[in-house]
C-alpha positions in Angstrom: 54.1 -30.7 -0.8 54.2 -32.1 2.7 56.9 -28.9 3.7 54.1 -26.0 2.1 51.1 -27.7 4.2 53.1 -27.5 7.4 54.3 -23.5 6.8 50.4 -23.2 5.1 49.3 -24.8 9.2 52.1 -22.6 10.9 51.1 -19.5 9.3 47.2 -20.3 9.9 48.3 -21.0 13.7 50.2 -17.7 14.3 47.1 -15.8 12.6 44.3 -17.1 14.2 46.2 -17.5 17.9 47.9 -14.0 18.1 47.5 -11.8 15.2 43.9 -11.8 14.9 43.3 -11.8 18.9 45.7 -8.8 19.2 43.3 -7.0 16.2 40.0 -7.8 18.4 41.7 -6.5 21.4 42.5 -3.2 19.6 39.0 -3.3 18.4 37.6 -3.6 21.4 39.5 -0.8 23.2 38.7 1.9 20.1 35.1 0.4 20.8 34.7 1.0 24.6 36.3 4.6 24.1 33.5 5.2 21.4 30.3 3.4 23.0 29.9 6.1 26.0 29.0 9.2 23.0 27.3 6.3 21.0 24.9 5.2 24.0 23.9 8.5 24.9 23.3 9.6 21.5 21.1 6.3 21.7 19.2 7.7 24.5 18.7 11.8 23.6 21.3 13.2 25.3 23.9 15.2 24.9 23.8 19.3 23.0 21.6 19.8 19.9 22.4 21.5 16.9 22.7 22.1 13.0 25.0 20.4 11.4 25.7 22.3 7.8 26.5 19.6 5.4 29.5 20.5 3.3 31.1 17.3 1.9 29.8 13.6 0.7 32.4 10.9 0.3 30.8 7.6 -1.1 32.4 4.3 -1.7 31.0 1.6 -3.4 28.2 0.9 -1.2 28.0 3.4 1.2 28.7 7.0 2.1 29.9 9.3 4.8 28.7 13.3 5.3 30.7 15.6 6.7 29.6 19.1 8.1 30.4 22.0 10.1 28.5 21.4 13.8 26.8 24.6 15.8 24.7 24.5 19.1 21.6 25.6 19.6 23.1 28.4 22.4 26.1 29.1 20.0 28.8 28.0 22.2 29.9 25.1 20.4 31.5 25.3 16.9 33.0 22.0 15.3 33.8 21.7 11.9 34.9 19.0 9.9 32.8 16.3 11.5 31.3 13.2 10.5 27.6 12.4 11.1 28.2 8.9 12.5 23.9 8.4 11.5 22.7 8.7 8.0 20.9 12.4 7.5 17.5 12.3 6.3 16.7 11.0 2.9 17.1 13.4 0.3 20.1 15.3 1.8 22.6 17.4 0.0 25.2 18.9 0.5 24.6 22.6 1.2 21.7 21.1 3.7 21.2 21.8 7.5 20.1 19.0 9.3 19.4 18.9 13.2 22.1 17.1 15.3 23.5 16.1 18.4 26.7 16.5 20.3 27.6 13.9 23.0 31.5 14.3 22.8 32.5 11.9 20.1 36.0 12.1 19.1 35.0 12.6 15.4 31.8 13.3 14.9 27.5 14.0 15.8 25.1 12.3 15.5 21.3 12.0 14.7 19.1 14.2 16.7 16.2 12.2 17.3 18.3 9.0 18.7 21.0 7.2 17.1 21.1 3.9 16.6 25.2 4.2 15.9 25.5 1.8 19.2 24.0 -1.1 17.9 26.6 -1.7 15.4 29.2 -1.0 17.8 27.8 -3.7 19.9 27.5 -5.8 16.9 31.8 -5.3 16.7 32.1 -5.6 20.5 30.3 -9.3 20.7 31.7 -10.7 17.6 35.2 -9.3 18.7 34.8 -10.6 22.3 33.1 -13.8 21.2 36.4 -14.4 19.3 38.6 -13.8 21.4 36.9 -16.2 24.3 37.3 -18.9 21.7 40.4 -18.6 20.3 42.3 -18.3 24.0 39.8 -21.6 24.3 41.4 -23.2 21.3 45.3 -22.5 21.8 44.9 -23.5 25.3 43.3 -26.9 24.0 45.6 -26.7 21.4 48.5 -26.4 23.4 47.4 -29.2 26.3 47.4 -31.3 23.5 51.1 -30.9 22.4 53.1 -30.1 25.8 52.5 -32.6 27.8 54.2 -32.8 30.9 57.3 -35.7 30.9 56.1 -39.0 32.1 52.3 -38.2 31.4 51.1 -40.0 28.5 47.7 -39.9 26.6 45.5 -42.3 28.2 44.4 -45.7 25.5 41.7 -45.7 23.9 39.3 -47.8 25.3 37.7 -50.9 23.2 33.9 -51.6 24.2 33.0 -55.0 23.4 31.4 -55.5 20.3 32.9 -53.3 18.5 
């Protein structure tokens, strides 16, 4: 019993002090490569367009549309791409919906102002937050268990009383 709670405590400390820290700093990096199309979109800029809606893909509690992207001055033509904002309510496929291109890898987003960013922010906090506290607990960690030779833990101190 005593051998499965020490693998269950060495598996736990390899997750949580370098495989989930490597994951947020992936995140992160996927996130700050994405926020610059996500902020503009935020703030109105970037080309407008139609986005013709040709495929819905749900999964249990949420769906993606995809589409086929053209400019307003015709010299933009993407298809395939996601609209990373939900179309108005009532679309189908076969719709045309306004849009907005500000250079996202994969996708358009919502003409009149995308709020995309906010759950990329969301990602980027949590994700940071993490990883400020996890390099907090292995160094604590750590300090605790290689001590230098020669330095011991200090005695606890008895107040009177007590």
């Amino acid at each position: 019993m005593a051998v499965q709670a020490r693998w269950r405590e060495r598996i736990l400390w390899v997750m949580f002090a370098f495989v989930l820290p490597l994951f947020s700093i992936v995140l992160l990096v996927f996130l700050a490569r994405d926020a610059g199309p996500a902020v503009r979109a935020g703030l109105g800029d970037g080309r407008a367009g139609t986005l013709h809606l040709t495929q819905k893909t749900c999964l249990p509690h949420s769906c993606s549309w995809f589409g086929t992207f053209r400019s307003d001055d015709g010299t933009e033509v993407r298809s395939h791409v996601l609209m990373q904002d939900y179309p108005p309510g009532g679309a189908k496929v076969g719709d045309d919906i306004r849009a907005r291109d500000t250079g996202d890898r994969s996708g358009v987003f919502a003409e009149t102002g995308s709020r995309a960013w906010l759950f990329m922010a969301f990602l980027a906090v949590l994700s940071g937050g993490y990883l400020i506290g996890s390099t907090v607990w292995v160094a604590r960690r750590l300090a605790g268990k290689w001590r230098p030779a020669g330095r011991k833990r200090p005695a606890p101190v008895e107040l009177p009383g007590g």
